[in-house]
MARBA-3410 file (N, C-alpha, C, O; in Angstrom, 1 decimal):
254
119.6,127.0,66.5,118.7,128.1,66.8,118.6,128.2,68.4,118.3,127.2,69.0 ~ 118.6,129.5,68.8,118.6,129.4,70.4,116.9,129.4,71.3,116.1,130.3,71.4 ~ 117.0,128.5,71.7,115.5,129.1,72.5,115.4,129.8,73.4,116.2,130.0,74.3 ~ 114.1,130.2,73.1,113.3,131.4,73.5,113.0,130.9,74.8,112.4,129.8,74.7 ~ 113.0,131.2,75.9,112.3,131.4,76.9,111.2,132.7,77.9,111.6,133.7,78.4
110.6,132.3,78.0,109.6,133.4,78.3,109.0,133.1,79.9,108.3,132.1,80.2 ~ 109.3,134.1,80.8,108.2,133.9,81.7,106.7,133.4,81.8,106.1,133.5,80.7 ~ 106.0,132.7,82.9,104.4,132.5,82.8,104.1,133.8,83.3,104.7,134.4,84.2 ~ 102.8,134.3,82.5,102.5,135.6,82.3,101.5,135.9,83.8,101.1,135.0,84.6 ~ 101.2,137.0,83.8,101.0,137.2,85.5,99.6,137.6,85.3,99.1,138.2,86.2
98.8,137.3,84.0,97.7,137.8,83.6,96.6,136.6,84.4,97.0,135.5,84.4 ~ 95.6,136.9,84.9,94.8,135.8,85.8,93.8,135.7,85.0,92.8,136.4,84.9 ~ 94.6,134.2,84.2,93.0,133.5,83.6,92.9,132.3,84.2,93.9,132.0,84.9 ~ 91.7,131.3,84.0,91.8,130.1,84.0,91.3,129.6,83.3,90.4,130.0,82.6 ~ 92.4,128.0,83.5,92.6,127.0,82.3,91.3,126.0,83.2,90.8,125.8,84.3
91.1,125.4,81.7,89.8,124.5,81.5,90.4,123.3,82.8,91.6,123.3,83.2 ~ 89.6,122.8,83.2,89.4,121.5,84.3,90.2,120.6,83.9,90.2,120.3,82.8 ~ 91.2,119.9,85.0,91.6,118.8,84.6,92.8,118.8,83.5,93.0,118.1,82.5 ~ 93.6,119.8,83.9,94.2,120.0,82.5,95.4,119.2,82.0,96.0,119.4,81.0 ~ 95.7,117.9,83.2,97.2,117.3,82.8,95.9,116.5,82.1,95.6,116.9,81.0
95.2,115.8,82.5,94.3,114.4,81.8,93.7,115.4,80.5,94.2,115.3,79.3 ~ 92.8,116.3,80.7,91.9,116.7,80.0,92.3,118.6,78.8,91.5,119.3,78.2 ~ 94.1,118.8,79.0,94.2,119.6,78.2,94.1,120.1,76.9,94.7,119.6,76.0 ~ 93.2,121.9,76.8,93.0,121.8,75.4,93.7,123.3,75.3,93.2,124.4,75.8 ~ 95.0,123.1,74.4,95.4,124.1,74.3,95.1,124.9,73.0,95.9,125.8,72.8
94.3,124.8,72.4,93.7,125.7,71.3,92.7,126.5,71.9,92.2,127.4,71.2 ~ 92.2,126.2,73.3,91.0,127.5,74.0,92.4,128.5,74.6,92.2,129.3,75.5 ~ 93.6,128.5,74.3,94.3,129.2,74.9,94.9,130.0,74.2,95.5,129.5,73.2 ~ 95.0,131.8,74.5,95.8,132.7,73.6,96.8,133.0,73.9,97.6,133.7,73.3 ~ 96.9,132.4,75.2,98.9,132.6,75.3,99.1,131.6,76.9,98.3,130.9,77.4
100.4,132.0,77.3,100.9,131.6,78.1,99.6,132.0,79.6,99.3,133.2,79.7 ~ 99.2,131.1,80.4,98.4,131.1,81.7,99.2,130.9,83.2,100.3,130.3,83.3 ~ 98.4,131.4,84.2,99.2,131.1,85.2,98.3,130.1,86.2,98.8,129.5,87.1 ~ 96.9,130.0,85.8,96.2,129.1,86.9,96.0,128.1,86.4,96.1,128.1,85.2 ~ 95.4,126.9,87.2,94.3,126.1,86.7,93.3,125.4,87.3,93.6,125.4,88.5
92.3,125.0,87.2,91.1,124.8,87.7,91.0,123.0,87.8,91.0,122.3,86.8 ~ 91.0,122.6,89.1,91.0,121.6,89.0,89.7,121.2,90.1,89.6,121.5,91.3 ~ 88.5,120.3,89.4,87.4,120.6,90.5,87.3,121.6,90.7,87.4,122.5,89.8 ~ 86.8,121.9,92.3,86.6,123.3,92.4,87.9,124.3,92.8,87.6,125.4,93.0 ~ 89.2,124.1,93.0,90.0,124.3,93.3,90.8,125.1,92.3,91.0,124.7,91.1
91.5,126.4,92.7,92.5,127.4,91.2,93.5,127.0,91.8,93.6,127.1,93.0 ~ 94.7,126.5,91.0,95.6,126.7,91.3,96.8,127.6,90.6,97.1,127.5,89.4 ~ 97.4,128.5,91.4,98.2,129.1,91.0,99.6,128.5,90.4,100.4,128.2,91.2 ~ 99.7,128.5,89.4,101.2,128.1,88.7,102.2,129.1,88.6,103.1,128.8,87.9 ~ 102.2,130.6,89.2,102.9,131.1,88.8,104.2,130.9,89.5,104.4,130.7,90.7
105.2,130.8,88.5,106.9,130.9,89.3,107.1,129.3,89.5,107.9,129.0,90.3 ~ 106.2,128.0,88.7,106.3,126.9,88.5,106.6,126.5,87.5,107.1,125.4,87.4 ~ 106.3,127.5,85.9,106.3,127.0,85.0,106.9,127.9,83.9,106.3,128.9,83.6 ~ 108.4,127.5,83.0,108.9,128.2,81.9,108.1,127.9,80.9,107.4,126.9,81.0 ~ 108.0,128.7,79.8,107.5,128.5,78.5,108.8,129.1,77.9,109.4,130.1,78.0
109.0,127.2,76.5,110.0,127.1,76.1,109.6,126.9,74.7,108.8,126.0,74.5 ~ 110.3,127.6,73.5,109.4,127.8,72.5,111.0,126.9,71.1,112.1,127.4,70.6 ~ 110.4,125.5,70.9,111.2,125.0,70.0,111.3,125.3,68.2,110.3,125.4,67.4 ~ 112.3,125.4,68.0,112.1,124.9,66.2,111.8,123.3,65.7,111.7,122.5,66.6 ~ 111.7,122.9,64.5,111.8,121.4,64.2,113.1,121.3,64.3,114.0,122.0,64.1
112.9,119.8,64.6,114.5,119.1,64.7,114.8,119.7,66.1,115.9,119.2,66.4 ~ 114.5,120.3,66.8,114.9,120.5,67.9,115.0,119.6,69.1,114.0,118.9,69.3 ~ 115.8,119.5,69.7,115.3,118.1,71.4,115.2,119.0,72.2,115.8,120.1,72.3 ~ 114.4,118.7,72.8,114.3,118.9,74.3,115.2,118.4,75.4,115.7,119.2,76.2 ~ 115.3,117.2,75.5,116.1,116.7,76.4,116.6,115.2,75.5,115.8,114.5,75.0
117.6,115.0,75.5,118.4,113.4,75.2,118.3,112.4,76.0,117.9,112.4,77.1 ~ 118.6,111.6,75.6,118.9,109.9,76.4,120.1,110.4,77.1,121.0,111.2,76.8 ~ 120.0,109.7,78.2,120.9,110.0,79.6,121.0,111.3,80.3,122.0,111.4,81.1 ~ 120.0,112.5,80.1,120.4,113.5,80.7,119.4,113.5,81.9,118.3,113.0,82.0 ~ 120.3,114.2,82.7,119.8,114.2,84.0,118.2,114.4,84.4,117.8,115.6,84.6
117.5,113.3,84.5,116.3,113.3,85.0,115.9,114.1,85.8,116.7,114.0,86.8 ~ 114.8,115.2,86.2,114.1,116.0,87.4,113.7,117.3,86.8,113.8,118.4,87.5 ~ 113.0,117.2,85.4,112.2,118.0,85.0,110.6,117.2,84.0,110.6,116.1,83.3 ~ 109.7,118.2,84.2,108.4,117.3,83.4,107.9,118.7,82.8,107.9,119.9,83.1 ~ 107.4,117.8,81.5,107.0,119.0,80.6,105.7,118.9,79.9,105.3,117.7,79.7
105.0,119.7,79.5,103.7,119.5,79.0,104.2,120.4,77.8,105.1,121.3,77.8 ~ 103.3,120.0,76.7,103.6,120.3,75.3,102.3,121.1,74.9,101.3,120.5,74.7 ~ 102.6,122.4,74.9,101.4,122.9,74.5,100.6,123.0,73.0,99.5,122.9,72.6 ~ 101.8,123.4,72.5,101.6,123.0,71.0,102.6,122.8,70.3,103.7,123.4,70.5 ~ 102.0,121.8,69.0,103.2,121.1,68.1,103.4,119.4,68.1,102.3,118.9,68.2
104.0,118.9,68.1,104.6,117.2,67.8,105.6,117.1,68.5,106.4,118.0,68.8 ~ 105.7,115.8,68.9,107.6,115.1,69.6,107.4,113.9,69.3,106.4,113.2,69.5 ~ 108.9,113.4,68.5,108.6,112.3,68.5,109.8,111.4,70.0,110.6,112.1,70.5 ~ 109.7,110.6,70.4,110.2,109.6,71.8,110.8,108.7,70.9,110.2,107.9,70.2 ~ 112.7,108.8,71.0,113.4,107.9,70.3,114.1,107.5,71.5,114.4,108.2,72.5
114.5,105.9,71.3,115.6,105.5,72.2,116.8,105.0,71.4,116.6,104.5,70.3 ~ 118.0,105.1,72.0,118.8,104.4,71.4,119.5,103.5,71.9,119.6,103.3,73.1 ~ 120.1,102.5,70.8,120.7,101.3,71.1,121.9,101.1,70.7,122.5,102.1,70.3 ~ 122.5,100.1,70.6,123.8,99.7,70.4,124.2,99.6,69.0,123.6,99.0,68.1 ~ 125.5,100.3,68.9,125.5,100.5,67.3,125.6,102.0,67.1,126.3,102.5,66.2
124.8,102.8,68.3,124.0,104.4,67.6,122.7,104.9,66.6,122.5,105.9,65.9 ~ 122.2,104.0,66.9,121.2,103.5,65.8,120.1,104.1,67.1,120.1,103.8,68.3 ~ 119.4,104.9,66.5,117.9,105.1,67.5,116.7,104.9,66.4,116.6,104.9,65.2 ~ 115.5,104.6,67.6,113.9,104.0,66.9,113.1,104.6,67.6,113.3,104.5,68.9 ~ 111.8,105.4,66.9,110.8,106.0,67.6,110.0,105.1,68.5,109.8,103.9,68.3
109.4,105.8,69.7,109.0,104.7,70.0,107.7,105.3,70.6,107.0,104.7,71.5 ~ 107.3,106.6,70.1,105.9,107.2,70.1,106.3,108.7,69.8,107.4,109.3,69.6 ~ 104.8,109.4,69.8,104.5,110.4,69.4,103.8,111.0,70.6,103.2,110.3,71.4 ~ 103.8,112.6,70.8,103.6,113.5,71.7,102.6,114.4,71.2,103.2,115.5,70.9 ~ 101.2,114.5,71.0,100.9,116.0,70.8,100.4,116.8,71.7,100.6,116.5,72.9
99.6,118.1,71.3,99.2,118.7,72.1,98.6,118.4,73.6,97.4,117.9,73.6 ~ 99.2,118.6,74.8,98.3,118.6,75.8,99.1,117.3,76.8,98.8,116.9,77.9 ~ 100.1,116.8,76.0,100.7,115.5,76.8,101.7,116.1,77.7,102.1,117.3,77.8 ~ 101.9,115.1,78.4,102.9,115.4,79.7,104.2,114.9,79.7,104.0,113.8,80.2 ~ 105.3,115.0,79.6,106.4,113.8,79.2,107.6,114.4,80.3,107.6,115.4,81.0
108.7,113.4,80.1,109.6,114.1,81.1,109.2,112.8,82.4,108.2,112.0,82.5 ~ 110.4,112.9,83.2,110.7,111.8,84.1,110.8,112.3,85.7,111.9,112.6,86.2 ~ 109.7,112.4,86.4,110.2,112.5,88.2,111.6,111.8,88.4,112.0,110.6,88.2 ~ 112.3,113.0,89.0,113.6,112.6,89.7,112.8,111.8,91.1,111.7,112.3,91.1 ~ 112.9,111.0,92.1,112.3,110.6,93.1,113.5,110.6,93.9,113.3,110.0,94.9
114.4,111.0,93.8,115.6,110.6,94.4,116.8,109.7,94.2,117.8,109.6,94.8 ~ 116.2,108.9,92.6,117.4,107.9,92.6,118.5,107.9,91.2,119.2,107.1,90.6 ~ 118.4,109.2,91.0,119.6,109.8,90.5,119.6,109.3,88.7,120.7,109.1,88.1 ~ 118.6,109.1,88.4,118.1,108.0,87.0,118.7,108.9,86.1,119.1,110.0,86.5 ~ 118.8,108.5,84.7,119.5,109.8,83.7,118.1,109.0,82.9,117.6,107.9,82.8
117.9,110.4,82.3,116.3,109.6,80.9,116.7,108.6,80.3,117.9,108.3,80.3 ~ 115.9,108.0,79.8,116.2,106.9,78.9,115.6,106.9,77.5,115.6,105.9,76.8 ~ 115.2,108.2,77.1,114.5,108.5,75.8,115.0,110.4,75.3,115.4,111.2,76.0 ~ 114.9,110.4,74.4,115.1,111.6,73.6,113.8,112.2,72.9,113.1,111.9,71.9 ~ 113.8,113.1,73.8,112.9,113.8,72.6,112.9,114.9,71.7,113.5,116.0,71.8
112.5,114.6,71.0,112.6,115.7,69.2,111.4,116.1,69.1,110.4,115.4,69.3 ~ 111.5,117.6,68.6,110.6,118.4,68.2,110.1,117.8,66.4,111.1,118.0,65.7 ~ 109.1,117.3,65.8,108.6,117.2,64.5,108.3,118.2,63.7,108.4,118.1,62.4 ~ 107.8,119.7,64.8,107.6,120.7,64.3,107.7,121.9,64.9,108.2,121.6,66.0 ~ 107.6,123.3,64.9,107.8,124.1,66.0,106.8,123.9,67.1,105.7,123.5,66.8
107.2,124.2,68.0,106.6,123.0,69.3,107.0,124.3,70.6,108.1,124.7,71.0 ~ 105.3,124.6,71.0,105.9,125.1,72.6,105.4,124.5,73.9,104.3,124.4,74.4 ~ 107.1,124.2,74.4,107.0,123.4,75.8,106.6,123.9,77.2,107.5,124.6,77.6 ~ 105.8,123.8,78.0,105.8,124.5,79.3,106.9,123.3,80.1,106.8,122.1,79.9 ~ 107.6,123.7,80.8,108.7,123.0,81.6,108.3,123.4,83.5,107.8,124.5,83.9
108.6,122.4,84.1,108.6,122.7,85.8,109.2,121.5,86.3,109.0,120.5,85.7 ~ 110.0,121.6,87.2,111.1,121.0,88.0,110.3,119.6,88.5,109.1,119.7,88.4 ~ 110.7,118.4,89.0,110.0,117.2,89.4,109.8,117.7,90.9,109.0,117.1,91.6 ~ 110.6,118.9,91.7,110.4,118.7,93.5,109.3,120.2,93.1,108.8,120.6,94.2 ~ 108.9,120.7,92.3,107.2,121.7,92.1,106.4,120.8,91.9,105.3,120.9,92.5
106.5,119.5,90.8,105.3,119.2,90.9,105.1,118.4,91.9,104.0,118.4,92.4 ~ 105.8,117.7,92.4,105.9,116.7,93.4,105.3,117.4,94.8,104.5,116.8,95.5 ~ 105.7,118.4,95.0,104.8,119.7,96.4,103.5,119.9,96.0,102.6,119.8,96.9 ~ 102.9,120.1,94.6,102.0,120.3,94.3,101.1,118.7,94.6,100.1,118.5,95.2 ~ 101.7,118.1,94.1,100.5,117.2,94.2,100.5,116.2,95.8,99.6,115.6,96.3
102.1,116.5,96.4,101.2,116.9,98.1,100.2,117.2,98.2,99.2,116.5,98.5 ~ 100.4,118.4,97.9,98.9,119.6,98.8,97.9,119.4,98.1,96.8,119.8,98.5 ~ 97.9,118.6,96.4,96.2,118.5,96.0,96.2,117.5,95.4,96.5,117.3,94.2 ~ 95.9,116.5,96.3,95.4,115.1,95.5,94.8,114.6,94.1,94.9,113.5,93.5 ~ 94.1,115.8,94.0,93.3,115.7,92.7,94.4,115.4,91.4,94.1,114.6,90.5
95.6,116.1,91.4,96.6,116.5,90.7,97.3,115.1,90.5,97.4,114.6,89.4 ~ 97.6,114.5,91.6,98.2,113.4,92.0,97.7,112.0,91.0,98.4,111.2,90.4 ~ 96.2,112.0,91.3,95.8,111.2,91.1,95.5,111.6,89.3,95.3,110.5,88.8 ~ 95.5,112.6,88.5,95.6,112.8,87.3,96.8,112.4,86.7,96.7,112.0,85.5 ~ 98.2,112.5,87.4,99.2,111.7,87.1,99.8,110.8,87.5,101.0,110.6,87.3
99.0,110.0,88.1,99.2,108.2,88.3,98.1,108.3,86.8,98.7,109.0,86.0 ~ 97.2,108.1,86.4,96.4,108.3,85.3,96.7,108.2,84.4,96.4,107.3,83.6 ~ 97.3,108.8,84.2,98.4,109.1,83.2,99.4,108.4,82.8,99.6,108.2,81.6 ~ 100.2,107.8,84.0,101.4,106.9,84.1,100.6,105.6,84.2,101.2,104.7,84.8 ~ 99.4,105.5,83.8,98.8,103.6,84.1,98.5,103.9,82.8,99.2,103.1,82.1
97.6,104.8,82.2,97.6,104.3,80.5,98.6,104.0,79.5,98.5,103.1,78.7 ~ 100.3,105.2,79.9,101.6,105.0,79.0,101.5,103.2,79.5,101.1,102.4,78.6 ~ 101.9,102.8,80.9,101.9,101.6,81.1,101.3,100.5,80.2,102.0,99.6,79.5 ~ 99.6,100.7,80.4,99.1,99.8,79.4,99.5,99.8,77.9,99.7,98.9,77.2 ~ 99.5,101.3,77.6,99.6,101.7,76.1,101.3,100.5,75.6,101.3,100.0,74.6
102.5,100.4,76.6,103.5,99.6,76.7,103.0,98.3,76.2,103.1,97.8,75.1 ~ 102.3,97.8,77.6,101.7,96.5,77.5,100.9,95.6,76.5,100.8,94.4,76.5 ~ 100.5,96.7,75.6,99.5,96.7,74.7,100.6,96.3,73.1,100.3,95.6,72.1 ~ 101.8,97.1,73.4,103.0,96.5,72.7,103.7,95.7,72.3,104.4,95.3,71.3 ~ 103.5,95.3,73.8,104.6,94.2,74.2,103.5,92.9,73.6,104.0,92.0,72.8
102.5,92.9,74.0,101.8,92.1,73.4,101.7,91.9,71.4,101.9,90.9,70.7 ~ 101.5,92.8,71.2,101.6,92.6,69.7,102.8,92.3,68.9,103.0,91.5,68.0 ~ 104.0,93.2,69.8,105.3,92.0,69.2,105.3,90.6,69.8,106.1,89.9,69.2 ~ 104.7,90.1,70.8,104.9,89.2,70.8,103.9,87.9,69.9,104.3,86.8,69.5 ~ 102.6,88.3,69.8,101.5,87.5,69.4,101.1,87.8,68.0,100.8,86.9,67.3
101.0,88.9,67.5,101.4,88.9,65.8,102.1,89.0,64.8,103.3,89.1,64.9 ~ 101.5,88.8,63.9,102.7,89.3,62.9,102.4,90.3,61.9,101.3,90.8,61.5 ~ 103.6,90.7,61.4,103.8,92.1,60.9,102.8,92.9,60.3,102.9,94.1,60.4 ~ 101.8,92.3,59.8,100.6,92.8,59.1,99.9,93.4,60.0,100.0,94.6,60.3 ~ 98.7,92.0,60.7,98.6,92.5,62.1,98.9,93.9,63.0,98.1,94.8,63.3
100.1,93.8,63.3,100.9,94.8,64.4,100.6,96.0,63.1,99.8,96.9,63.5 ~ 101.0,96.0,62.0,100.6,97.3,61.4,99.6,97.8,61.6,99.3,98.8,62.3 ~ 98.5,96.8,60.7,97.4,97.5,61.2,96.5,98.0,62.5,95.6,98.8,62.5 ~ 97.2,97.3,63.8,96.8,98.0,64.8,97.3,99.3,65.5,96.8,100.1,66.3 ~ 98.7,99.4,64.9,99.4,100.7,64.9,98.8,101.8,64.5,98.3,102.7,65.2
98.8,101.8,63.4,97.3,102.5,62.6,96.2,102.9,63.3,96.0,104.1,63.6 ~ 95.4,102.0,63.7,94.5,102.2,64.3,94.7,102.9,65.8,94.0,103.8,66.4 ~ 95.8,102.3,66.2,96.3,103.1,67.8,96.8,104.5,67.4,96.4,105.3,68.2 ~ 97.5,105.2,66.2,98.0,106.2,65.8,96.8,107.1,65.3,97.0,108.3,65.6 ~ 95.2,106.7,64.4,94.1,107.2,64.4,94.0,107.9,65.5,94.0,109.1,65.4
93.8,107.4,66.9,93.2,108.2,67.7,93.8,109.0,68.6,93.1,109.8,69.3 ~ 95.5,109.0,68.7,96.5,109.4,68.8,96.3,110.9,68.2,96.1,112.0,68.8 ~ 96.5,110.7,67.1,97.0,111.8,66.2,96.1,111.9,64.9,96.7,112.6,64.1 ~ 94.9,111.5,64.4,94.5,111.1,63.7,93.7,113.0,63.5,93.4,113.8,64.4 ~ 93.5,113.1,61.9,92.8,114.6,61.5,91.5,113.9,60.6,91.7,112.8,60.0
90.2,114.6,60.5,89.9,114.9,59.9,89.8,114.3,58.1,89.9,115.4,57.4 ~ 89.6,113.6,57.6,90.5,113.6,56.0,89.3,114.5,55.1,88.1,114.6,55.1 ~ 90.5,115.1,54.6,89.9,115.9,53.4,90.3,114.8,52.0,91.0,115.3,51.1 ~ 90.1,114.0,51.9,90.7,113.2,50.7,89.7,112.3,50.3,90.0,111.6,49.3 ~ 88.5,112.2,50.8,87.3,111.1,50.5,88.0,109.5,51.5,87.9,108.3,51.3
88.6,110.1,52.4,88.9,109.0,53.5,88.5,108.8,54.5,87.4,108.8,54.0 ~ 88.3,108.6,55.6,88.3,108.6,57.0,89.3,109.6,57.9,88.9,110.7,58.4 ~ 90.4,109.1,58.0,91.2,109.7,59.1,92.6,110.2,58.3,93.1,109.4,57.4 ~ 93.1,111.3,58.6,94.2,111.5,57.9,95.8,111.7,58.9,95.9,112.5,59.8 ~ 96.6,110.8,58.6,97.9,110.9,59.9,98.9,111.8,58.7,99.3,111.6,57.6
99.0,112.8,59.6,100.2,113.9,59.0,101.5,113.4,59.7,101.7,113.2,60.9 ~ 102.3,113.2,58.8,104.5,113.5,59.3,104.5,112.4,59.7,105.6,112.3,60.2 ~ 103.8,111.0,59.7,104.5,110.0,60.1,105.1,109.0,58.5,104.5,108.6,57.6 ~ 106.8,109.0,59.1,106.6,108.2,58.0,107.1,106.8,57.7,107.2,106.0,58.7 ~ 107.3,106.4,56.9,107.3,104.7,57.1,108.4,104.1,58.0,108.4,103.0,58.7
109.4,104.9,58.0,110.3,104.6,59.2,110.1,104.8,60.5,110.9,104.2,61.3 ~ 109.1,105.5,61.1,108.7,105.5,62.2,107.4,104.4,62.5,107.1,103.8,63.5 ~ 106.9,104.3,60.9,105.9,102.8,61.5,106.8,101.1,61.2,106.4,100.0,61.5 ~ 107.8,101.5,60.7,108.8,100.5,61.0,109.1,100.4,62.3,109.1,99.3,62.9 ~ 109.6,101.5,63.0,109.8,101.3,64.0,109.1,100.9,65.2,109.5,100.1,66.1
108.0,101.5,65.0,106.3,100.8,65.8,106.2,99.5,65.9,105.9,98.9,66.9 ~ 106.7,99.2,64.7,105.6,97.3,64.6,107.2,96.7,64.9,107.1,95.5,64.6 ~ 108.5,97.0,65.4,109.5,96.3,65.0,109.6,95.9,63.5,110.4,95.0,63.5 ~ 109.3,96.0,62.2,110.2,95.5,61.4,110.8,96.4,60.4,110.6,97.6,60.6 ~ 111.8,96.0,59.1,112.3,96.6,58.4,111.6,97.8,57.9,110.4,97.9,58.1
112.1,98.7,57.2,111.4,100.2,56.6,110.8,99.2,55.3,109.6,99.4,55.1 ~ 111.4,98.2,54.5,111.4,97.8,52.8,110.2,97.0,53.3,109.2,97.5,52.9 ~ 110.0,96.0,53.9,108.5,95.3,55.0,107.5,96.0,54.9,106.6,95.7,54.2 ~ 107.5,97.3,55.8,106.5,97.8,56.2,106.4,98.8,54.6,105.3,98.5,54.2 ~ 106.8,99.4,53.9,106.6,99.8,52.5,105.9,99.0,51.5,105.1,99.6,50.8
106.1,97.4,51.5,105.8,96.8,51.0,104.1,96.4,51.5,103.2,96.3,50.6 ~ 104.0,96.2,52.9,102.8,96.3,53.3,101.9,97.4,53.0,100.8,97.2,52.4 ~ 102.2,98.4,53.2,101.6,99.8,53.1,101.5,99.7,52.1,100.4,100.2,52.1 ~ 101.8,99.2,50.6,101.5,99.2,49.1,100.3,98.2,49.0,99.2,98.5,48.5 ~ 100.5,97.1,49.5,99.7,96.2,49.7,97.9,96.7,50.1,96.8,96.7,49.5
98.5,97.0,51.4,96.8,97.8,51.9,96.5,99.1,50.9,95.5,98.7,50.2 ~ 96.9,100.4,50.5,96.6,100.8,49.1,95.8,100.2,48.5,94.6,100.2,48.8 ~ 96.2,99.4,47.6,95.8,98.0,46.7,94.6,97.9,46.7,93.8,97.9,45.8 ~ 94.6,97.7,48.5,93.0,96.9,48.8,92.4,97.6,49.3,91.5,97.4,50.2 ~ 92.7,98.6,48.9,91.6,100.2,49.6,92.0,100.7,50.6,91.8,101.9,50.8
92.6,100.0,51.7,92.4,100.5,53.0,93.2,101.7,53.9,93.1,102.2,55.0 ~ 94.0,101.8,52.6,94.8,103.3,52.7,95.1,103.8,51.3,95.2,103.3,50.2 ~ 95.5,105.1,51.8,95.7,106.2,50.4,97.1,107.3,51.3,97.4,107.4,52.5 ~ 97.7,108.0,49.7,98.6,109.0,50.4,98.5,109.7,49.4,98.4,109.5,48.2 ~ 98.4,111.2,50.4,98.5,112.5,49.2,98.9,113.4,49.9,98.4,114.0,50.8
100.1,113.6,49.1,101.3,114.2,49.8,102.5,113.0,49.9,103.0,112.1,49.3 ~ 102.6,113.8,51.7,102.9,113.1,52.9,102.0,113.0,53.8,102.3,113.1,55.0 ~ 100.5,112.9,53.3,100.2,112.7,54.6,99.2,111.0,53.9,98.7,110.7,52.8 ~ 99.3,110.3,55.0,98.5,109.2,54.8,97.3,108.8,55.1,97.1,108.6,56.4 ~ 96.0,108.4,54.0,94.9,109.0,54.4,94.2,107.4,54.5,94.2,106.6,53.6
93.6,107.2,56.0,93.2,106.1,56.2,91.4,106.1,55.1,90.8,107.1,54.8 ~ 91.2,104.4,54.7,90.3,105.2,53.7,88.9,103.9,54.6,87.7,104.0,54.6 ~ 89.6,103.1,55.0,88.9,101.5,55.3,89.2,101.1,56.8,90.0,100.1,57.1 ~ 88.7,101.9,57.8,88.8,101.7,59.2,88.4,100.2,60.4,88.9,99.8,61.5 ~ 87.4,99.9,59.4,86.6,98.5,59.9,87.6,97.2,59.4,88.1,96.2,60.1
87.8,97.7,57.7,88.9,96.6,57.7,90.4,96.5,58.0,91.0,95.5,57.8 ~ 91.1,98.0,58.6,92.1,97.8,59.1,92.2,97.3,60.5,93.3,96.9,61.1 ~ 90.9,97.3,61.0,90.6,96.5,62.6,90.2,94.9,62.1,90.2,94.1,63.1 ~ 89.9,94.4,61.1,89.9,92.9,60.7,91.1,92.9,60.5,91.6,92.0,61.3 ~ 92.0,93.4,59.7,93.3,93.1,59.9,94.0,92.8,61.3,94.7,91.9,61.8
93.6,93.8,61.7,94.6,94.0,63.2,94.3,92.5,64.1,95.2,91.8,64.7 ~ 92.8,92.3,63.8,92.2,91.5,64.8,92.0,92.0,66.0,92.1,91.2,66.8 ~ 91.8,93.4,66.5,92.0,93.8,67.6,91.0,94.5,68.0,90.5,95.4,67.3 ~ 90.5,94.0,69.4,89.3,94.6,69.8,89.6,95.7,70.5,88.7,96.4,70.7 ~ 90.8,96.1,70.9,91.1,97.3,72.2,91.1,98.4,71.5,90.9,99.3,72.2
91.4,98.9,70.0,91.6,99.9,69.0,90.2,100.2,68.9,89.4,99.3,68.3 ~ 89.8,101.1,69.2,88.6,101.7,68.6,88.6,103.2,68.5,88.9,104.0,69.3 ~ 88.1,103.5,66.8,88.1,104.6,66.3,87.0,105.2,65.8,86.7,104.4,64.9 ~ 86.0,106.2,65.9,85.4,106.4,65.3,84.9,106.9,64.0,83.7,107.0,63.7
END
């Protein structure tokens, strides 16, 4: 299916404060051209395409030419890399309001991740040398995306640690709990929190282990109350005890 691209509209509204850290694209009825950062409007016009995906769709692949950044206005992406073999593994999720996409800085990098649309999904797109001028001239900007790039960082780190210091149970249930606040709805089911479209192959791929593992776990917690599924969507039911599971003080969900 071919995408749609559409000009940013020349209509002068402004968008809510803070909008790479702090965006909410449900106060919005269409495509914008400013934004309000502090006291400051900035004009985005002739910075930014609006690019309107189907599911299954990518945005950009592993290895393509780095020097565009994109904010997701609405919809899902999931962040796969691939490895040797041809074999790719998710290795996060995108919703509304994130920022993804790689500054070219000059050293000619190709991405190192793929992203897929989960559902119809619309992208605002701008070149890495617009935003890179922009946050010259307004620091405020700058410093919202270093912000940005220190939480992915920790959010890594936070990784790296659980594959290396737990085990499988563990790392699930802190996944869980990291994915609650991520992506977490609402439950209409007599549960807590409800995670829509993820499915066991992607939290295989979260915790590192097998799909038949992490199935078998997921049956397990069921069992013991601490989750439920209706549908596809998976309805967290036992929050306190998927954080005794986890052992983990840094997950917190309300």
């Amino acid at each position: 299916m071919q995408i749609q691209k559409t000009p940013v509209s020349s209509t002068p509204t402004v968008m809510p404060k803070n909008v790479i850290a702090e965006f909410n694209p449900e106060s919005l009825m269409g495509p914008q051209k400013q934004i309000q950062i502090g006291n400051e409007i900035i004009d985005f016009r002739g910075y930014f395409n609006v690019e309107n995906y189907s599911a299954n769709q990518i945005v950009y692949r592993s290895n393509d030419a780095s020097g565009q950044i994109h904010l997701l206005k609405r919809g899902r992406i999931r962040l796969l890399r691939s490895f040797t073999g041809g074999c790719q593994a998710v290795t996060g999720f995108l919703k509304s309001g994130d920022l993804f996409g790689e500054l070219d800085l000059g050293e000619r990098v190709p991405t190192e991740e793929t992203a897929l649309c989960s559902m119809e999904c619309e992208v605002w797109t701008m070149t890495s040398a617009a935003l890179l001028s922009l946050m010259e001239s307004r620091p405020s900007l700058a410093q919202d995306v270093l912000r940005i790039q220190t939480e992915r960082l920790r959010k890594m780190q936070r990784r790296v640690q659980r594959l290396t210091f737990k085990d499988v149970p563990a790392r699930l249930a802190s996944t869980l709990l990291e994915l609650c606040v991520e992506l977490g709805e609402p439950c209409a089911h007599r549960g807590q929190t409800d995670l829509r479209g993820i499915t066991q192959q992607d939290l295989a791929d979260l915790v590192g282990a097998s799909r038949s593992f992490v199935s078998t776990l997921i049956n397990e917690m069921k069992r013991d109350g601490y989750l439920g599924h209706v549908g596809r969507t998976l309805c967290i039911r036992d929050l306190d005890g998927l954080r005794r599971l986890a052992d983990d003080e840094e997950v917190l969900v309300n």
